[in-house]
N, C-alpha and C positions, 0 to 999 in steps of 0.2 A: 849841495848834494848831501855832505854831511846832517846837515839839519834834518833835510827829509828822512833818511835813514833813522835817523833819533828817536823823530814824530811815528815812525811806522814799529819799528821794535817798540817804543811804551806802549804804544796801541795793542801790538802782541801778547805785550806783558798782564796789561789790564784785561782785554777779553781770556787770558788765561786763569786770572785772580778771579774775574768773575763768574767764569765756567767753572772754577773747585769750587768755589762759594756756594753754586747754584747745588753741585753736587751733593757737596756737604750739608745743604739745607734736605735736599734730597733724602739723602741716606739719614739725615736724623726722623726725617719724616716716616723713615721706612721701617725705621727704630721702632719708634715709637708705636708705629701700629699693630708692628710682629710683638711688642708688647702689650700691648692690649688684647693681643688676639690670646698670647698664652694667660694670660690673668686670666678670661672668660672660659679659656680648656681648661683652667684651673677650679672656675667655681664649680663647670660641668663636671669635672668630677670626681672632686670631693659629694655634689649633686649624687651622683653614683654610687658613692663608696657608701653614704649615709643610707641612699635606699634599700644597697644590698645587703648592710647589717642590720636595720628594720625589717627586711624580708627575712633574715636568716633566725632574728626571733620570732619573729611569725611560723617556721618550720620548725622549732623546736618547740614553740605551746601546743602545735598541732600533734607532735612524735607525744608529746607527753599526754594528749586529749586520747589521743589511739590508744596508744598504754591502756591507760583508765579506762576507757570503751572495754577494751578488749577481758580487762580484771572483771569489770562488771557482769561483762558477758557470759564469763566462765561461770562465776556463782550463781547466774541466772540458770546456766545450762546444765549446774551441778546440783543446784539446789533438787528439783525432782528425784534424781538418784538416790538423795541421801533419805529424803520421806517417804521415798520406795523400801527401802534398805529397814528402815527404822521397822515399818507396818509387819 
């Protein structure tokens, strides 16, 4: 009777060393992919951050193009005045 008792707790023992084992394979597996998943949110977006400061000088060559337009536009709309003015 002894004996059998023995043979049934190591058996206990072993399906429990095997079931953390399996876990622990588990959980590194689980690791590993929630890592990989932040590395890829990570390229996306740096992806982001790179776009939105190439867009953001794109809006400032355009602030500076209006600027200019707009100086141009004045001396075009000024210039007649002054040949007026002159004659």
């Amino acid at each position: 009777m002894m004996r059998l008792s023995l043979c049934v707790e190591d058996t206990v023992l072993d399906d429990n060393n095997q079931f953390s084992e399996e876990l622990n394979v588990m959980q590194i597996q689980q690791i590993m992919e929630n890592e990989n998943m932040s590395k890829e949110r990570e390229k996306c977006i740096m992806n982001i951050s790179k776009s939105t400061y190439e867009l953001n000088s794109l809006f400032k060559d355009l602030a500076k193009l209006v600027v200019n337009q707009g100086t141009i536009l004045d001396r075009i709309q000024g210039g007649p005045k002054v040949t007026t003015q002159l004659k």
